[in-house]
C-alpha positions as semicolon CSV with decimal commas, in nm:
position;residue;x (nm);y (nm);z (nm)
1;X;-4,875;-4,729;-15,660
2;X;-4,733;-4,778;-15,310
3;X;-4,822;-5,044;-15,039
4;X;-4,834;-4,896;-14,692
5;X;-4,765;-5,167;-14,431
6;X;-4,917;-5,126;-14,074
7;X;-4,740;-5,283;-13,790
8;X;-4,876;-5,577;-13,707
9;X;-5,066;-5,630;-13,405
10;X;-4,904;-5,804;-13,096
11;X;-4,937;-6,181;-13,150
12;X;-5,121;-6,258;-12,839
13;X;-5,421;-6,081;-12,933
14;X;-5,479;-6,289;-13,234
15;X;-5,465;-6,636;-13,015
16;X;-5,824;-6,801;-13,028
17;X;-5,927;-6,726;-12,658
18;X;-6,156;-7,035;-12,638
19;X;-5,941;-7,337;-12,839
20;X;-6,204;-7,620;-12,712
21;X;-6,535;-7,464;-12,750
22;X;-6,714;-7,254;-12,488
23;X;-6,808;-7,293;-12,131
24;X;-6,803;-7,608;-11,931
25;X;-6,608;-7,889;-12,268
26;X;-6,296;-7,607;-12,262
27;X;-6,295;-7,662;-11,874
28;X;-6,289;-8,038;-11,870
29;X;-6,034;-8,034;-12,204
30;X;-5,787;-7,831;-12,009
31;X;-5,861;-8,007;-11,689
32;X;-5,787;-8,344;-11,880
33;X;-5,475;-8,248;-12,061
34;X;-5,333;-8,124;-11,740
35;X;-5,459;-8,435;-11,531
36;X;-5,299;-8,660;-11,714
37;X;-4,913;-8,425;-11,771
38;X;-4,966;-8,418;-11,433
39;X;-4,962;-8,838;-11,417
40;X;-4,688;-8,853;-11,682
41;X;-4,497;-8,609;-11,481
42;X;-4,563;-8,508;-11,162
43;X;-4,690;-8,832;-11,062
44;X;-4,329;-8,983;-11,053
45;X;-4,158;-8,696;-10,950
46;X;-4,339;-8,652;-10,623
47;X;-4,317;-9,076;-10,556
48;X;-3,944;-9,035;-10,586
49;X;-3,949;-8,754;-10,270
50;X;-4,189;-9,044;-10,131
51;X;-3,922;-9,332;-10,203
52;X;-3,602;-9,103;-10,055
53;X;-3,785;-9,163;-9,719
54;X;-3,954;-9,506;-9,729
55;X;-3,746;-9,734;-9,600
56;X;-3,873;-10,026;-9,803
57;X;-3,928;-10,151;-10,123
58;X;-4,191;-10,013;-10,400
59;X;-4,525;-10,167;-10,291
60;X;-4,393;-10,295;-9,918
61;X;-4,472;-10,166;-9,598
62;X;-4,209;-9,974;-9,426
63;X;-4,092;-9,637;-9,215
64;X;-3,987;-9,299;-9,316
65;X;-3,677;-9,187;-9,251
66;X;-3,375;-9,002;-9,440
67;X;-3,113;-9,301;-9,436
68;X;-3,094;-9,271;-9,777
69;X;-2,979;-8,929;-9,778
70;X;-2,755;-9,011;-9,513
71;X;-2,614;-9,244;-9,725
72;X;-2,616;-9,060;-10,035
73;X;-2,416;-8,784;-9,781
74;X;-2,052;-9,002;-9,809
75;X;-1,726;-8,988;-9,977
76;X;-1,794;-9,228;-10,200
77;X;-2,113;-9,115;-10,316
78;X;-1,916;-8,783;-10,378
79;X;-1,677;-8,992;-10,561
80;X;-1,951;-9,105;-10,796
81;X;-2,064;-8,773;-10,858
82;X;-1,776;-8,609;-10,918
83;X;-1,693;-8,924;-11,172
84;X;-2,042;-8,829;-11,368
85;X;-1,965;-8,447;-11,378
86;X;-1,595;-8,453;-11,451
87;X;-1,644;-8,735;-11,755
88;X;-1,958;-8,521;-11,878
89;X;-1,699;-8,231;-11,884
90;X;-1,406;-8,402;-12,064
91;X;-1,643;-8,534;-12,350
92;X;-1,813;-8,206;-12,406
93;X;-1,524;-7,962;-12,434
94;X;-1,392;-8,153;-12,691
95;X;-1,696;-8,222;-12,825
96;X;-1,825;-7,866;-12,928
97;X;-1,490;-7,804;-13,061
98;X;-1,519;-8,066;-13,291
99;X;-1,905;-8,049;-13,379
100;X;-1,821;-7,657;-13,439
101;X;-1,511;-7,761;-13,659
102;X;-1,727;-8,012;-13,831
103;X;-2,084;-7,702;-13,848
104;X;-1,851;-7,447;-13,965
105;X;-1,702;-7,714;-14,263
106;X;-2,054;-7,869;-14,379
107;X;-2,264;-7,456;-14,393
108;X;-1,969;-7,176;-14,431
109;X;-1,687;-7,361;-14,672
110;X;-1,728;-7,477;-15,007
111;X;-1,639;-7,852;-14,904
112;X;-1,728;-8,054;-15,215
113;X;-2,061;-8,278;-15,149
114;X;-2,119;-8,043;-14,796
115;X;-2,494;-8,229;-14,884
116;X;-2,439;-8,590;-14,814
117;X;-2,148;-8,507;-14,568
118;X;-2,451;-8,334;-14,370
119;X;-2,599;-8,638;-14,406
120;X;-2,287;-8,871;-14,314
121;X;-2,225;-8,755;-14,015
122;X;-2,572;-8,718;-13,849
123;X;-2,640;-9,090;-13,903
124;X;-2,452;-9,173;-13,536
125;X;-2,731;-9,018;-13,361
126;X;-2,984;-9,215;-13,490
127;X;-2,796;-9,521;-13,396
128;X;-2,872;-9,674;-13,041
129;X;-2,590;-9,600;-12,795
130;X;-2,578;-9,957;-12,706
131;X;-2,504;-10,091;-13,034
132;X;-2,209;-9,865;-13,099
133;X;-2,131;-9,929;-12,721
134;X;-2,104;-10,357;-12,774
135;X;-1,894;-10,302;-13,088
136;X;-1,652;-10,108;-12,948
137;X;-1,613;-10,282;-12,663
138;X;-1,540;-10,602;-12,940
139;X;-1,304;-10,330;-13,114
140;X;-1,096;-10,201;-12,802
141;X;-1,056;-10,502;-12,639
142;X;-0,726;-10,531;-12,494
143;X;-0,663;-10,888;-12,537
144;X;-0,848;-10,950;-12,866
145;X;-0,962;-10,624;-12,999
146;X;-0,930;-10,571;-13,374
147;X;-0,762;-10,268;-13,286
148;X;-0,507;-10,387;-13,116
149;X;-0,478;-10,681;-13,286
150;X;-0,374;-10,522;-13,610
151;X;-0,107;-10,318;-13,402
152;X;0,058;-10,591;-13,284
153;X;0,043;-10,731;-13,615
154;X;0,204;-10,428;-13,715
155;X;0,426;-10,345;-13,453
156;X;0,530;-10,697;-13,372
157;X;0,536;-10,564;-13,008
158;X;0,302;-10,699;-12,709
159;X;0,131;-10,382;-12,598
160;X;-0,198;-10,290;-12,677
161;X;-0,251;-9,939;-12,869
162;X;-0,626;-9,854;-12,686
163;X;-0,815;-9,991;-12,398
164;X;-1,176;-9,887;-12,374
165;X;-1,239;-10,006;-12,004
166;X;-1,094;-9,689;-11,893
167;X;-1,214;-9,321;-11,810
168;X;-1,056;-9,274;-12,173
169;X;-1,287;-9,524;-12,320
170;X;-1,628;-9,373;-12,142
171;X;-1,491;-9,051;-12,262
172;X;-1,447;-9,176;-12,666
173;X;-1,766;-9,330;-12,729
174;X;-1,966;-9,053;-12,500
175;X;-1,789;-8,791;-12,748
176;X;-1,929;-9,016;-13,060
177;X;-2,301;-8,887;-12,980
178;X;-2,221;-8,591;-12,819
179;X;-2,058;-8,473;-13,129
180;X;-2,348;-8,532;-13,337
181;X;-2,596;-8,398;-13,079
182;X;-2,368;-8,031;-13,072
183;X;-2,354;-8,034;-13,459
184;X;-2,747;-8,103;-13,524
185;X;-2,799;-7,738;-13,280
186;X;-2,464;-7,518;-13,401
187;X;-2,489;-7,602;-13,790
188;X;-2,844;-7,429;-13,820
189;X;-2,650;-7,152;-13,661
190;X;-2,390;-7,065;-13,900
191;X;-2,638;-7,155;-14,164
192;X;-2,911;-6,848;-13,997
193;X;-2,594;-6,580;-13,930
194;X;-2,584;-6,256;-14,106
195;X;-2,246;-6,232;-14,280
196;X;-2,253;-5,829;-14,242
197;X;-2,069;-5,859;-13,940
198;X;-1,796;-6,045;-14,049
199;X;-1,726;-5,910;-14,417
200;X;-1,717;-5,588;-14,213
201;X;-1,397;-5,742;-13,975
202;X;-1,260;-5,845;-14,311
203;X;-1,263;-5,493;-14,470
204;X;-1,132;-5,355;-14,126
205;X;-0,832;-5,591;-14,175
206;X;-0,932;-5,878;-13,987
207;X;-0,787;-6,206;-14,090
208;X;-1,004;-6,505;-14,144
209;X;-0,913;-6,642;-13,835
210;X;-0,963;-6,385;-13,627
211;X;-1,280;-6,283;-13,747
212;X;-1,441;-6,673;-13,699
213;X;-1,277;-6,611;-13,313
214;X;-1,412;-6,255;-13,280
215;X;-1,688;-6,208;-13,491
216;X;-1,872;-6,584;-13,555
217;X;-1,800;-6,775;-13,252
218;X;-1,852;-6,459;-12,991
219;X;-2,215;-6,405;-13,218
220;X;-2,310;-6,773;-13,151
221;X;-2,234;-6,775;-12,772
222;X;-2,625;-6,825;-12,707
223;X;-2,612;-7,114;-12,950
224;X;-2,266;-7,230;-12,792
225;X;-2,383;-7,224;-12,440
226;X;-2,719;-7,362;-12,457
227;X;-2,549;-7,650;-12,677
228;X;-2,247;-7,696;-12,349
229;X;-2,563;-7,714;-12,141
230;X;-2,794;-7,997;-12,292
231;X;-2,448;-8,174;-12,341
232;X;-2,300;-8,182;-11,983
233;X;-2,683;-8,247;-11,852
234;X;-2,708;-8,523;-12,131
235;X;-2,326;-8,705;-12,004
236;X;-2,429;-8,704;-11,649
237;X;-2,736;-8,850;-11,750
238;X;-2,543;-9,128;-11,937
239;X;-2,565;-9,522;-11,924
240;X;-2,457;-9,675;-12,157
241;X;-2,107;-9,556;-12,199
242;X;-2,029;-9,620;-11,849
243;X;-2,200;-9,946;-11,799
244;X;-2,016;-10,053;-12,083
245;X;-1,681;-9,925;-12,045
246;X;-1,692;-9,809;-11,692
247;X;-1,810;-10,112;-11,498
248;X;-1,500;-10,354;-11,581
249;X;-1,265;-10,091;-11,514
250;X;-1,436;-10,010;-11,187
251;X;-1,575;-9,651;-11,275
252;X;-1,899;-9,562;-11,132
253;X;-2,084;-9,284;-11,179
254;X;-2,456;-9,166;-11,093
255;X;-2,667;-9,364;-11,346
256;X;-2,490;-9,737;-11,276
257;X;-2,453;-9,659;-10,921
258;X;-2,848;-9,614;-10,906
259;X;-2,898;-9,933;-11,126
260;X;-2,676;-10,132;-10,940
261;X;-2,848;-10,034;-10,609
262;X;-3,172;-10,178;-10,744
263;X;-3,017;-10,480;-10,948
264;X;-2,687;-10,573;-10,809
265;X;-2,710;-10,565;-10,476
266;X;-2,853;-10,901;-10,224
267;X;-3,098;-10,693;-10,109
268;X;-3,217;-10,410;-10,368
269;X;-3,160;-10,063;-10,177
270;X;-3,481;-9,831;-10,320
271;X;-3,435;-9,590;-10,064
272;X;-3,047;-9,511;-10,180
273;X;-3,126;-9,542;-10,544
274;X;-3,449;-9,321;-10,469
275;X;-3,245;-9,026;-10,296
276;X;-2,970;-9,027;-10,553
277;X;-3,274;-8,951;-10,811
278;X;-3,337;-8,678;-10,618
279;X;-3,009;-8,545;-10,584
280;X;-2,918;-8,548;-10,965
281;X;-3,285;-8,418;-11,046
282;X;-3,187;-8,144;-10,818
283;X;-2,803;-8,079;-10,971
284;X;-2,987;-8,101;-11,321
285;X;-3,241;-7,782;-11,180
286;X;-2,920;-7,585;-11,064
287;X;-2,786;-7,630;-11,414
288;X;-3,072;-7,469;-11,608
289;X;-3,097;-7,174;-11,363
290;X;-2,724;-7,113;-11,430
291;X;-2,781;-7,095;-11,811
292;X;-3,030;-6,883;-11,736
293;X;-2,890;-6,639;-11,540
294;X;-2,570;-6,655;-11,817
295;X;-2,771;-6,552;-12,078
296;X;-3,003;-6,288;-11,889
297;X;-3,009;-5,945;-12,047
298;X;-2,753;-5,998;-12,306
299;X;-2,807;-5,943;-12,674
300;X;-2,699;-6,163;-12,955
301;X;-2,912;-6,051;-13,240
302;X;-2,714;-6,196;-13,575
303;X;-3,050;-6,253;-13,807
304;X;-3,225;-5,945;-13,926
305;X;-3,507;-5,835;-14,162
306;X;-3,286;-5,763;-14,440
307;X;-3,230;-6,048;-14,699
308;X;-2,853;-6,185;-14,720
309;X;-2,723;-6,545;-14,804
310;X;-2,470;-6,699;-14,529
311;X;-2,085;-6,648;-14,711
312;X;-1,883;-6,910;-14,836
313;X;-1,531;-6,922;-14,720
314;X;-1,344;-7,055;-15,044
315;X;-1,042;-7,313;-14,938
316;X;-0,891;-7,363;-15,242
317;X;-0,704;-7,713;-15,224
318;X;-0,768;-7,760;-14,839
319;X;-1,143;-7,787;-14,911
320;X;-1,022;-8,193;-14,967
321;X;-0,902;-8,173;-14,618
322;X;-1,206;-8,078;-14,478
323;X;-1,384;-8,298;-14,703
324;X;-1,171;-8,597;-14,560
325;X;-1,197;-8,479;-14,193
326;X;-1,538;-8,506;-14,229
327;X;-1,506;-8,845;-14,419
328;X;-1,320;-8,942;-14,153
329;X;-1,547;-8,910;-13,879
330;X;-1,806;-9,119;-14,002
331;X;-1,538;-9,410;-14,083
332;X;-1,461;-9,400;-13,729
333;X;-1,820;-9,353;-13,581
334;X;-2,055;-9,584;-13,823
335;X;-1,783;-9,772;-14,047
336;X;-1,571;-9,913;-13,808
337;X;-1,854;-10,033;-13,517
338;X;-2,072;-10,161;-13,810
339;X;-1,782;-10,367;-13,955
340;X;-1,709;-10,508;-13,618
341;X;-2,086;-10,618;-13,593
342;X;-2,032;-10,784;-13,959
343;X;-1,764;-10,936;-13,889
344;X;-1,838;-11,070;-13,548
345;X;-2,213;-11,227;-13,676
346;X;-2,020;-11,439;-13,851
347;X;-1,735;-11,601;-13,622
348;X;-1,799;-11,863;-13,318
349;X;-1,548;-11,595;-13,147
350;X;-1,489;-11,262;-13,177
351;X;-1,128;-11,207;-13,149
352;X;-1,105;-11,537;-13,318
353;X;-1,073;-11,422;-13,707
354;X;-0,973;-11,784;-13,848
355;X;-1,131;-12,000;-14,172
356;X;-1,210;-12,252;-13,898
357;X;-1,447;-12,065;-13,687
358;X;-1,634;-11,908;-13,995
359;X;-1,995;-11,961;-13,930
360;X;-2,382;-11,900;-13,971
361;X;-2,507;-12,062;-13,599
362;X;-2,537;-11,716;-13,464
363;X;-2,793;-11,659;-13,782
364;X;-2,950;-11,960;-13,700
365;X;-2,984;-11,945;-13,286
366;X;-3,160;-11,580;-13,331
367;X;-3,380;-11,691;-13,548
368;X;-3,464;-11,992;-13,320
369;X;-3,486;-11,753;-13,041
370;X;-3,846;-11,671;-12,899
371;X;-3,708;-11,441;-12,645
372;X;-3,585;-11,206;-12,989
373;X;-3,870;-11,254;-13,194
374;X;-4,105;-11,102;-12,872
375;X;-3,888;-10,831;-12,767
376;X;-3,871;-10,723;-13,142
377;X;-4,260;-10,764;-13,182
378;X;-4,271;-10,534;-12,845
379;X;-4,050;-10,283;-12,942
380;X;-4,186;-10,194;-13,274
381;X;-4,539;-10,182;-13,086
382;X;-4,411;-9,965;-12,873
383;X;-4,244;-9,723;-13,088
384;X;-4,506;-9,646;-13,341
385;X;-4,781;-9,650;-13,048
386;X;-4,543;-9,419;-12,826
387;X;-4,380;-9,220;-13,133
388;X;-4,780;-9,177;-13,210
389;X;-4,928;-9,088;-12,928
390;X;-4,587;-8,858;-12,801
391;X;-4,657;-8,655;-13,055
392;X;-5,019;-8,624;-13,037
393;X;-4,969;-8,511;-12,681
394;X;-4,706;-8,285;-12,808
395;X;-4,899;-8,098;-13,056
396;X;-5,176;-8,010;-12,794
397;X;-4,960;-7,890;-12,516
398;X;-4,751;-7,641;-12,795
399;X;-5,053;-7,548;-12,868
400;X;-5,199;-7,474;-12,543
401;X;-4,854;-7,293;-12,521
402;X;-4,790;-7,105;-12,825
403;X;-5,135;-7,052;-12,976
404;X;-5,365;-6,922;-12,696
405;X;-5,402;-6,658;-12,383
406;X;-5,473;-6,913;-12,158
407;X;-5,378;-6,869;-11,780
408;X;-5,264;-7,207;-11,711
409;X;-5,034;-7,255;-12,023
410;X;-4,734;-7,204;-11,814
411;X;-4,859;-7,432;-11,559
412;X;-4,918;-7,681;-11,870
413;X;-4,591;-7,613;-12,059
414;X;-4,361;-7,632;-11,647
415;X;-4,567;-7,960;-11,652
416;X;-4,451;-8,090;-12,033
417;X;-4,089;-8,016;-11,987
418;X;-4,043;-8,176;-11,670
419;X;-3,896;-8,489;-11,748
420;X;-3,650;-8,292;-11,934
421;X;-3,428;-8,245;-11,631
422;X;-3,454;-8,605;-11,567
423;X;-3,229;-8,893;-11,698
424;X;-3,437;-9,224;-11,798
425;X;-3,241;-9,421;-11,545
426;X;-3,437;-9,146;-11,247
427;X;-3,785;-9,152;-11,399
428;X;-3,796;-9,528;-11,438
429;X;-3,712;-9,510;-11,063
430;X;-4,036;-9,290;-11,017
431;X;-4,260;-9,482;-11,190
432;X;-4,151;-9,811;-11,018
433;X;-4,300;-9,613;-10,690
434;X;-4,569;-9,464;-10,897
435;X;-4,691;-9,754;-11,034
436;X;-4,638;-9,999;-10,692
437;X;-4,879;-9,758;-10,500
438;X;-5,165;-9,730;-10,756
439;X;-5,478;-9,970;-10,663
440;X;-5,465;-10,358;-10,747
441;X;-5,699;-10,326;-10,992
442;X;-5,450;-10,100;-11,212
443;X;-5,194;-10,289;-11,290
444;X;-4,948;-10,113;-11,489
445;X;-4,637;-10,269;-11,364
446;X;-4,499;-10,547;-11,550
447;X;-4,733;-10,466;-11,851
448;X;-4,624;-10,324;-12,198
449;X;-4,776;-10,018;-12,066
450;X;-4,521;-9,935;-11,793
451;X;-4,275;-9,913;-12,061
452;X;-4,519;-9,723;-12,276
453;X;-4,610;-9,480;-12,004
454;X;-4,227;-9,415;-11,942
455;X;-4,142;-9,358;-12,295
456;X;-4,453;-9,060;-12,336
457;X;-4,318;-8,942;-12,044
458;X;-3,959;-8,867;-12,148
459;X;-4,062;-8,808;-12,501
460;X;-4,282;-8,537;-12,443
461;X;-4,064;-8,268;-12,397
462;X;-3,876;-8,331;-12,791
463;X;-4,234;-8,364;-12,908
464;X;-4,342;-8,030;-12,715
465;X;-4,051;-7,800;-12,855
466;X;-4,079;-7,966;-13,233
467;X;-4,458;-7,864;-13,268
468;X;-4,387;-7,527;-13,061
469;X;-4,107;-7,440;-13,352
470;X;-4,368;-7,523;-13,613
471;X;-4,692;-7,362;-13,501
472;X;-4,510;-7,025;-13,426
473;X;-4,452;-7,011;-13,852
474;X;-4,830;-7,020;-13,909
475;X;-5,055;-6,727;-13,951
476;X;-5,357;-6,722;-13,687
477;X;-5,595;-6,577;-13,973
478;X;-5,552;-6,932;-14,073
479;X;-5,738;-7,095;-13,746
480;X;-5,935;-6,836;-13,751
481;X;-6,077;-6,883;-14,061
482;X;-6,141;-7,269;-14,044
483;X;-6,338;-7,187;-13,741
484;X;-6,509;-6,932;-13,897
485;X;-6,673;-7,150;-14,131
486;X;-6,785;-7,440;-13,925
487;X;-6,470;-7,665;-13,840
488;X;-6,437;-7,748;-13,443
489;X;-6,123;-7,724;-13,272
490;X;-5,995;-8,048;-13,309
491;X;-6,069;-8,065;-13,702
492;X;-5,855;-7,711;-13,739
493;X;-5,565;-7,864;-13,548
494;X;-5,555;-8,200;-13,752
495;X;-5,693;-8,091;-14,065
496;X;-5,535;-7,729;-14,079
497;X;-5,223;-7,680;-13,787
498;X;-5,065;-8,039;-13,797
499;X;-5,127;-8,048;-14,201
500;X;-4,912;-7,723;-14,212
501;X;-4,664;-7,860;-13,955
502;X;-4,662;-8,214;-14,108
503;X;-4,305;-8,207;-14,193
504;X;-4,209;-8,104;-13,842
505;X;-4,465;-8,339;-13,707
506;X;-4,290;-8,626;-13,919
507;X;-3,932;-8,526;-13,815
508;X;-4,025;-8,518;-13,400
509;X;-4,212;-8,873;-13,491
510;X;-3,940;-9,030;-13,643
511;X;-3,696;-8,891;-13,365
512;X;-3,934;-9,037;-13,143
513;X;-3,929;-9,371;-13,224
514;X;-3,554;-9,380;-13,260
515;X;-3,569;-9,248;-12,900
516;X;-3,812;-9,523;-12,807
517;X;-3,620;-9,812;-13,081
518;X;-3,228;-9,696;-12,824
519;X;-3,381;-9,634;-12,463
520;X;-3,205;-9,844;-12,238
521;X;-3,167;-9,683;-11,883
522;X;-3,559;-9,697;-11,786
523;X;-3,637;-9,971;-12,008
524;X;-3,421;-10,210;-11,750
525;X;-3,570;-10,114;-11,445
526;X;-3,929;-10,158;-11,568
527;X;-3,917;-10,450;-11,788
528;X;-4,064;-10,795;-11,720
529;X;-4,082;-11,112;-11,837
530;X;-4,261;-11,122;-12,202
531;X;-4,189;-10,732;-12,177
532;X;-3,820;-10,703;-12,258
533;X;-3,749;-10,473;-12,604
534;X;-3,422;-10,481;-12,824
535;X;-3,223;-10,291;-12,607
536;X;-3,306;-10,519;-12,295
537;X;-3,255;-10,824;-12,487
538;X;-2,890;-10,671;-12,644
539;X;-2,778;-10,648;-12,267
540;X;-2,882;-10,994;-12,136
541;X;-2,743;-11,123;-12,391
542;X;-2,449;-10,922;-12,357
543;X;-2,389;-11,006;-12,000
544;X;-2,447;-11,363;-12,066
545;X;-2,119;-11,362;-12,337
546;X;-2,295;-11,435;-12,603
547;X;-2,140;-11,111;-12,797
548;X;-2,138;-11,274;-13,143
549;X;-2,549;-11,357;-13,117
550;X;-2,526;-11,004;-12,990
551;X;-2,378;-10,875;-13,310
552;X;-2,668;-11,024;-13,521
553;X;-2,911;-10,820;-13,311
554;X;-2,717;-10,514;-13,370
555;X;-2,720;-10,552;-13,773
556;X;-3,078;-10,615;-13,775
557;X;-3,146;-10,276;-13,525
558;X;-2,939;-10,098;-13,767
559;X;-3,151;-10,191;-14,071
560;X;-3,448;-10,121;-13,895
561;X;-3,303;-9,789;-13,807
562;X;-3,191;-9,753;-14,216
563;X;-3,532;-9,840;-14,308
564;X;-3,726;-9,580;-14,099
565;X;-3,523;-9,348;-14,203
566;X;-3,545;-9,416;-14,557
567;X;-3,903;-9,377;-14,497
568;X;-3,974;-9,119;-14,292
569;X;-3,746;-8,905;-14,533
570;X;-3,927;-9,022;-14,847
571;X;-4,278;-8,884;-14,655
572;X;-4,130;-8,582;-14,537
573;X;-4,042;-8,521;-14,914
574;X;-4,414;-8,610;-15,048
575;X;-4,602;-8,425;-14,809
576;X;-4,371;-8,083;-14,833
577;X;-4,427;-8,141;-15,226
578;X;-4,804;-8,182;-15,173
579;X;-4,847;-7,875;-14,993
């Protein structure tokens, strides 16, 4: 007996045409959920073309003219860009070398343990830039780094081996996330590849290297390019790296030169800050549109309908190589900084390593400190309420986007991705006009909710493509069938779409929050006092010296980050069993 199989109807005439009931309630849904991307969104973007031209501060009364473009027009302000694009560049170039050295290891070789490598070396990302940032800025220190400590030690010799206060040290630690952020996107890749192509270069004669420069890396160029992309726009969107390592050495580039406008200056200048958002919103735009128009009309297609398992390239006694290359890179991006926190928490001085300055004050002054215990309280609120309601939001815009016909689901999914052309550091700036010119008796600014608003905002867009990913898997005869007998809309996407998706739903949460638990850049401009999170608190008390108090902070962000991720991985791994 034979099965005949009918092609299957295009997919968007199986999207429910009415996904919030009939009439007038789908109206006012839609109308809502684009009202308020619109407020997340729009809102901000359009108060930073306001703020370019106002010549005062958020909130003041002032006239419009384009001095701030005038003086965003200069040499030095070129200067500054030119610093953000050409340190973006030299940190991803090496970057996607090494995160496709690192891809190719952990899903084509037969590395020993390619499992918990995997594993190894994606735990940087979920650490907060700052963190990292602090420690090696204790580690690199040219006077009393570790680093260079133990080389003179060794050398007996006066010179220092490393200097992070350079463009070299903006460039290492940038290349630290940026590694991990390439690897996450190319290692799905190589994993997803039919291997057709290449055995067929190796029957033709093709040596092993020439086939992954031929054959693998020309297949992947999508993957490659879109990965170069969200790199550079993620380096030029940077903060911490150059705040850190930038500012003593007298490197400024677009980021610190709009939050030292608005911080560091006797009189805060809006209207510069302001028009540099625009500008870098603008170079982000021109970016897109070129990988756009590189990847127009060309064809890539490396995953078919036939069945095939990705091949293993056997190394013989060199898979120990790999294995300690990829050893290697977590040592240097989670052992060492962590160590350096450890061992720092512990001293009255770091640099100071002696039995004499051992220590548990800085144990003892955080956990007298009120300031710590408040911005802690604040920012766990504040993850699992914005983690929460990011992804909420997220599942109903992809699936305004992905599961129905309606008109205005380009106009909703433009809206949702948005903020993902603009750094924190920029949208912060945009809701600091936003919020100063909404009425007196809304008054965001200053509250918990600024900083809640802001997070949504820039979280939306990771939420967005996570769900989008997830709900193109699932049948529509599934919706369909739960509305069928009885269920309304928003009981089939809870009970039914986000069940299916839960693991995906899960994975963009947790992301989320990590996002929320690290964010920095538009956490500082919209903070207040009794608002300040982790990361606000980490850079006071940075600034202020107190580097070893610092260090405590950082271990206890760290476990936090262990522990969420201990659970969210142990969820993941009930519900996927459940279902």
């Amino acid at each position: 007996m034979s099965t005949v199989l009918q092609p299957a109807e295009p997919l968007a005439s199986s999207r429910p045409r009415q996904p919030w009931g009939p009439g007038l309630l789908r109206r006012l849904s839609l109308f809502s959920l684009i009202a308020l991307l619109c407020f997340l969104t729009l809102f901000p973007t359009l108060m930073l073309f306001y703020g370019s031209v106002h010549s005062a501060p958020p909130g003041s009364v002032g006239e419009f003219n384009l001095d701030g473009y005038r003086q965003m027009l200069t040499g030095p302000t070129f200067t500054v860009l030119l610093n953000s694009v050409g340190l973006s560049l030299a940190k991803t170039i090496p970057s996607i070398v090494l995160a496709v050295l690192l891809a190719w290891i952990v899903a084509r070789t037969d590395t020993p343990f390619a499992k918990t490598l995997e594993v190894l070396i994606t735990l940087p990302f979920f650490i907060p830039p700052i963190l990292t940032a602090l420690a090696w800025s204790m580690l690199g220190n040219k006077q009393v780094g570790l680093i260079n400590q133990a080389w003179r030690w060794l050398t007996g010799g006066p010179d220092a081996l490393v200097n992070v206060y350079s463009y070299g040290g903006v460039v290492w630690h940038m290349m630290q996330y940026a590694t991990v952020f390439l690897f996450l996107f190319i290692v799905d890749a190589f994993r997803g590849m039919d291997p057709s192509l290449e055995e067929a270069a190796r029957m033709s004669g093709a040596s092993r290297w020439r086939t992954l420069r031929q054959i693998t890396l020309v297949l992947m160029t999508p993957v490659l390019i879109a990965s170069f992309m969200l790199s550079l726009i993620r380096g030029i969107e940077s903060f911490e790296s150059p705040l850190f390592f930038g500012t003593p050495a007298g490197i400024t580039v677009i980021t610190t030169e709009i939050y030292n406008a608005i911080n560091h200056r006797a009189v805060p200048d809006y209207q510069y800050a302001t028009a540099l958002s625009i500008g870098i919103v603008a170079f982000m735009f021109l970016l897109v549109v070129l990988q756009w128009r590189i990847l127009a009309g060309r064809s890539f297609a490396t995953v078919t309908g036939k069945g095939y398992r990705p091949s293993v390239t056997k190394l013989g006694r060199w898979r120990w190589v790999t294995f300690a290359v990829c050893v290697l890179f977590f040592i240097i991006t989670v052992v060492l900084p962590v160590s350096q926190l450890l061992l720092s928490s512990f001293f009255k001085f770091f640099g100071f390593y002696t039995l004499d300055t051992l220590t548990l004050d800085n144990y003892r002054a955080l956990w007298e400190n009120d300031e710590f215990w408040r911005a802690l309280r604040n920012t766990l609120l504040l993850g699992l309420a914005g983690a929460s309601l990011t992804m909420g939001l997220g599942s109903v815009v992809a699936y305004v986007g992905v599961r129905t016909r309606l008109r205005s689901r380009l106009v909703v999914d433009a809206l949702a991705w948005l903020p993902w052309m603009m750094p924190g550091m920029v949208l912060g700036v945009g809701f600091l006009w936003a919020f100063a010119v909404l009425p007196a008796s809304v008054p965001i600014y200053g509250t918990l909710w600024a900083l809640l608003i802001a997070y949504i905002a820039l979280g939306t867009p990771l939420a967005t493509r996570v769900m989008s990913a997830s709900y193109a898997q699932l049948s529509f005869d599934l919706e369909e069938c739960s509305r069928v007998h009885g269920a309304s809309w928003w009981q089939t996407l809870w009970r039914i779409l986000i069940a299916l998706s839960w693991p995906s739903f899960m994975v963009g949460w947790i992301l989320t929050f990590f996002s929320i638990m690290r964010e920095l850049s538009a956490s500082i401009l919209l903070y207040s006092v009794g608002t300040e999170t982790l990361s606000v608190i980490v850079l006071k008390l940075w600034s202020a010296g107190k580097a070893e108090e610092v260090s405590v902070i950082g271990l206890f962000m760290i476990a936090l980050v262990i522990l969420f991720r201990l659970v969210h991985l142990r969820l993941v791994k009930r519900r996927v069993g459940a279902l």
